[in-house]
NUSEDO-590151 format. One record per residue: x, y, z of N, C-alpha, C in turn; residue in one letter. Coordinates in pm, whole numbers, plus 50000, padded with zeros to 5 digits. Layout:
REM residues N
XYZXYZXYZA...
***
This chain:
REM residues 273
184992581412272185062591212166186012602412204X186842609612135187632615112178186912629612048X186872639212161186352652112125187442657512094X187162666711911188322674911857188282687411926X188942695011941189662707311995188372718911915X187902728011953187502739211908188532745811815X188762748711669189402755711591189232770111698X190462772511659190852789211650191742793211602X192272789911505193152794711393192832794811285X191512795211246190602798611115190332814211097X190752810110929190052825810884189182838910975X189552849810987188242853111049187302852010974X186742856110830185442853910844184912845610692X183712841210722183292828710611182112838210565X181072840610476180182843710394179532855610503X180182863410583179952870710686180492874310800X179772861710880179822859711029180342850011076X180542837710966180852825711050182442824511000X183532818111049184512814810961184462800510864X185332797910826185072785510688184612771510804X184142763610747183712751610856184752743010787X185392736710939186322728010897185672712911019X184662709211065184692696611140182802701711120X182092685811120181122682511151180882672411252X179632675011320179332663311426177802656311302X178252643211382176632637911319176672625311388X175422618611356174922609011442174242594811362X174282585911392174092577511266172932575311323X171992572611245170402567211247170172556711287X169092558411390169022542811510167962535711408X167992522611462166972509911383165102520511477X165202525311522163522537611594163262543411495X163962547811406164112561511340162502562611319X162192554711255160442555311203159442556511281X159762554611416158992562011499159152579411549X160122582311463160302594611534158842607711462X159482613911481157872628611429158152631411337X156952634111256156812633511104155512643311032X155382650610971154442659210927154202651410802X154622639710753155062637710615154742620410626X153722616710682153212603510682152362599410553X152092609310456151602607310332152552601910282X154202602010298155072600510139155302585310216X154742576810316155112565110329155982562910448X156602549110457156922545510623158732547910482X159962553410617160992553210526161262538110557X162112528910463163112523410471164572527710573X164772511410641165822514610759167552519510642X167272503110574168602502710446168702512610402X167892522410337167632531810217168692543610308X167532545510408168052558310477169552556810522X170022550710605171652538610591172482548210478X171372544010373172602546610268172842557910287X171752570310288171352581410246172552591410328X172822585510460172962590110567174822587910483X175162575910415176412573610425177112585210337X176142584210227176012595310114176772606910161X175752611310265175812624810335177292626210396X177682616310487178872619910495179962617810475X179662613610359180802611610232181042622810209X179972631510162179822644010079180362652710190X179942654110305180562663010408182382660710385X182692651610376184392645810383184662654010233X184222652210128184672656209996184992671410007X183592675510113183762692610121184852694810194X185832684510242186872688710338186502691610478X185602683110509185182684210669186192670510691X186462671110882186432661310940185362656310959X184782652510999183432641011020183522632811142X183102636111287182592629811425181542624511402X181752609911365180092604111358179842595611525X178842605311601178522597011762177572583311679X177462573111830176922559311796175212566711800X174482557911716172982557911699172412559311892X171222562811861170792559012036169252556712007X168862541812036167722537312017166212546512094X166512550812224165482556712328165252575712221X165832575112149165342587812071165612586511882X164032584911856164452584311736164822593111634X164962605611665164782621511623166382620611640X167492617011679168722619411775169262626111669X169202616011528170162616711441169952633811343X168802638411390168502657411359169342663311434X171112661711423172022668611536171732680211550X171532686911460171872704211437170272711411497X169282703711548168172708211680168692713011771X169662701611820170112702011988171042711812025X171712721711912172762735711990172622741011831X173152754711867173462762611793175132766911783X175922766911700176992769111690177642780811672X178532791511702179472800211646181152798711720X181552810611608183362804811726182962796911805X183352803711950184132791212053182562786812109X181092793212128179932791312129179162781212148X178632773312216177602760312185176402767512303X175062768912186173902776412236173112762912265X173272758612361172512744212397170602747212389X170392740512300168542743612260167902735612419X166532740612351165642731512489164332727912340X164342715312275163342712612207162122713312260X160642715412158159622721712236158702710312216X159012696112168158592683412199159032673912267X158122671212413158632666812536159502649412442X159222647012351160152629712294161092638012261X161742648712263163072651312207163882657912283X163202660912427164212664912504164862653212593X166342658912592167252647512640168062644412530X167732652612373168512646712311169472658412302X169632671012362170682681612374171622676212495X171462665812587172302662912633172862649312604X172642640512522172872633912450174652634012384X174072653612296175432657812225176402667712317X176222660612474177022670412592178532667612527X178962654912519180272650712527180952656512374X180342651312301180612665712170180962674612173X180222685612242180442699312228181252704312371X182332692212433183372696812544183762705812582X184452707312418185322717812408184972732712431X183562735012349182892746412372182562751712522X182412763912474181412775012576180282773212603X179452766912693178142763612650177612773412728X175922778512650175252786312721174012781612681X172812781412793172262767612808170482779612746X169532769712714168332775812675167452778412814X166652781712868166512782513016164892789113022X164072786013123162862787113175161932780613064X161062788213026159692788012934160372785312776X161622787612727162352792812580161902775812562X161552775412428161722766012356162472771812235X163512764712168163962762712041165092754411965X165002752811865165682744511810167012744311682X167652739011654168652750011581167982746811413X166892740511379166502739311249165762752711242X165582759411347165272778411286166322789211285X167412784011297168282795211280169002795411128X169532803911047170082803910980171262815911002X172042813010993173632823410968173542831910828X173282840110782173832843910645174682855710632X174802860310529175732870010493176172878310618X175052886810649174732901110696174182900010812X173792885610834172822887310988172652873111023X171402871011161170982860811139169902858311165X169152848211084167462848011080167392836911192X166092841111272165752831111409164442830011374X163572814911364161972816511282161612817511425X160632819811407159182815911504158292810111455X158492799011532157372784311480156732776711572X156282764111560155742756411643156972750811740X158262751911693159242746311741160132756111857X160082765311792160922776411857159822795711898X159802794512033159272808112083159932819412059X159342828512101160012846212129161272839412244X160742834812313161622837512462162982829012430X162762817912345164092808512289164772821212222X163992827012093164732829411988165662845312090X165232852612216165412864712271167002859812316X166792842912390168142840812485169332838712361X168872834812250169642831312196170392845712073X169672852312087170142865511996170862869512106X170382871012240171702877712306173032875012339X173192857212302174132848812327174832850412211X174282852612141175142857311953175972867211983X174992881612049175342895412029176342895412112X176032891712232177402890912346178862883112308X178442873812228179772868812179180722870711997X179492880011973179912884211777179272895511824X178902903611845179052920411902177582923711801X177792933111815175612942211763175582935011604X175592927811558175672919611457173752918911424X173492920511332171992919811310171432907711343X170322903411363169462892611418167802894811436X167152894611272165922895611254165042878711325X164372885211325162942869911368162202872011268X161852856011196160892854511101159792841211157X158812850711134157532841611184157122836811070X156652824811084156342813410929154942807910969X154712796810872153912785710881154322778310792X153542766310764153522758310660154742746010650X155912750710701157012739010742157222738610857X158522726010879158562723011019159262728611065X160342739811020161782747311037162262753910995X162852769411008162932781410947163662772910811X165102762010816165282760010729164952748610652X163772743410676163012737110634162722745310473X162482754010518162082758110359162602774310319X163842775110413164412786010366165602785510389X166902785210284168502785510337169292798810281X170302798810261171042807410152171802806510104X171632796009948172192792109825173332802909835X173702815209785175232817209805174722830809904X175442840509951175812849210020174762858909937X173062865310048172882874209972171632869509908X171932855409899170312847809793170012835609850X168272837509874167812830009964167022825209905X166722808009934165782798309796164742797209904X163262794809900162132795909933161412783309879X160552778409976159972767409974158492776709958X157462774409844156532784209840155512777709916X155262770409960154562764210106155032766810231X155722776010254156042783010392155422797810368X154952799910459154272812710380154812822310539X155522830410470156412842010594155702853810641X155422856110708154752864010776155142877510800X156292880810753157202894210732158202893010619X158912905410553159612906010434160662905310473X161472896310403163142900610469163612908310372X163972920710427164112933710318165872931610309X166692930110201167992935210153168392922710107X167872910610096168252898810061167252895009939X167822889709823166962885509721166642872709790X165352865409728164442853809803164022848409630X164532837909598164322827809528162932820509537X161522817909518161102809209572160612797009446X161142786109479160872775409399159522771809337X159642763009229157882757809209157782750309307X156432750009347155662742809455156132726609475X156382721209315156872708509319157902704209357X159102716809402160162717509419160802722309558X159392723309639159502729209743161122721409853X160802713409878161552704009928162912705509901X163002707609800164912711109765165102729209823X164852735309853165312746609959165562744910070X165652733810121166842734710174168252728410136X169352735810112170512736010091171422736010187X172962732510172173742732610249175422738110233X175232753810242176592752410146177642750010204X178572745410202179872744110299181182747010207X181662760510260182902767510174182172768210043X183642762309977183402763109827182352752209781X181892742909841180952734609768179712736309855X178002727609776176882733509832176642715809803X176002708609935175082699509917173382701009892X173062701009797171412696609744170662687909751X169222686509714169012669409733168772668009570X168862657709539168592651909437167022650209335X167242650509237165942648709176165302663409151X165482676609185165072692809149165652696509070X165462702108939166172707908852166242720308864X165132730108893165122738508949166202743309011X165912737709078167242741309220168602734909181X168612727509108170172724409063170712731308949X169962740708917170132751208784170932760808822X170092763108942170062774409018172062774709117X171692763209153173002760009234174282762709148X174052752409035175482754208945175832766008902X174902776108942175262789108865175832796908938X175932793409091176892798609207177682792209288X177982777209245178852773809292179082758609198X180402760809222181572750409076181402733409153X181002731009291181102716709336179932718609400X178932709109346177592713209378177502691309382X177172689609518176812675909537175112670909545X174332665809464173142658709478173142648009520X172422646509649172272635509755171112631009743X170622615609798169192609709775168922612209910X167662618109906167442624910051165442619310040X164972611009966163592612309977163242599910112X164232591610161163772585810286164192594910437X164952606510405165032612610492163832622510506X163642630710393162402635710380161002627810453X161122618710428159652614510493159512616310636X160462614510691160632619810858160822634710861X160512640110762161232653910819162202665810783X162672651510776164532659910793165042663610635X166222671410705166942675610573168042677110517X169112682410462170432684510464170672692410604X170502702710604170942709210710170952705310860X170022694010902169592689311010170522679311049X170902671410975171652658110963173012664111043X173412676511076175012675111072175202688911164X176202690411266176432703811315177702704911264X178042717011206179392724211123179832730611243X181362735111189182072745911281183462746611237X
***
């Protein structure tokens, strides 16, 4: 595999803090996958084909948004692998290497060593557990959850690894329940507005940001994915696709309900930069 170069001749800045994403990493889904961890063994065992597709979907749609697209080979000994965006956290030149806080998923941050070459890496270390499905980037700051997945002591190494490399830049902690990942059930549809899964129930206000929160039936489509000018969704929410078209002109609906059953989501599937 031959690792692309770290951009640095991008825009300085994208919806804030980040600049525009021009390359994704992702990982194609091993024939394990169905053994991997799942809160979501009610909606059924997924399909290997289905998900296949789901996955091809996805980075189709990543290519349309004008990404390059690094797809690494599947890896059978972890069935979780293909959740890239767990295993580091991204900014500029940056790779915040996680330490997952379920002993079957560690090993899969070094997995995506050869990937992230190019980068700066700064590694998660002692007691920190966390994962990059609690971070979110938005406008003005950045939200770090506290969950079953990710501690104080993860979310502490990793705000300072932000601040030291994007300077006193805000960086609230939101303590949750009810999902598996800050963006599990919380993203930010455009710059400023944040869609809500009303089965996560937050444990503090995030004061200066409007918060969307969906019908209950709709929970599942908050998480979003916007990239530049276009936003990937999942399919089947009207709600949330109402909502989307009304802030952004290339709005892609993906079949995401065999990914869902494991878990996962748009945002998980793929690391941007």
């Amino acid at each position: 595999m031959t690792t692309p170069p770290v951009p640095t001749d991008r825009p300085a800045a994208f919806n804030g803090l980040l600049p525009p994403f021009i390359r994704a990493i992702v990982r194609r889904p091993a024939a394990s996958f169905a053994k991997g961890l799942t809160n979501r063994a009610y909606l059924g065992v997924p399909s290997y084909e289905a998900t296949l597709a789901a996955f091809d979907s996805y980075v189709a749609a990543l290519r349309t948004a004008g990404l390059e697209v690094t797809e690494l080979e599947a890896d059978e000994s972890y069935p979780d692998a293909h959740f890239v965006e767990d295993a580091a956290v991204l900014f500029n030149d940056t790779a915040f290497i996680c330490r997952p806080a379920t002993p079957s998923r560690r090993g899969e941050e070094q997995l995506m060593a050869p990937a992230l070459a190019g980068f700066r890496r700064v590694y998660a270390e002692g007691d920190a557990t966390i994962e990059g499905g609690d971070v979110l980037f938005c406008k003005d700051r950045v939200l770090i959850g506290l969950s079953r997945r990710t501690n104080r002591v993860g979310a502490e190494q990793l705000k300072r690894a932000i601040q030291e490399r994007l300077g006193d830049i805000r960086v609230d902690f939101i303590p949750f329940t009810g999902v598996l990942h800050l963006k599990t059930g919380l993203t930010e549809l455009a710059p400023g507005l944040l869609v809500h899964d009303p089965h996560m129930k937050l444990e503090t206000d995030i004061l200066g940001m409007e918060v969307v929160t969906l019908p209950p039936e709709e929970g599942y489509a908050a998480s979003v994915l916007p990239i530049n000018q276009h936003i990937l969704i999942a399919d089947g929410f009207p709600t949330l696709a109402a909502l989307a078209a009304e802030h952004h002109n290339e709005v892609h609906a993906l079949p995401m309900a065999e990914i869902e059953k494991m878990d996962g989501g748009l945002t998980c599937l793929s690391l941007r930069y």
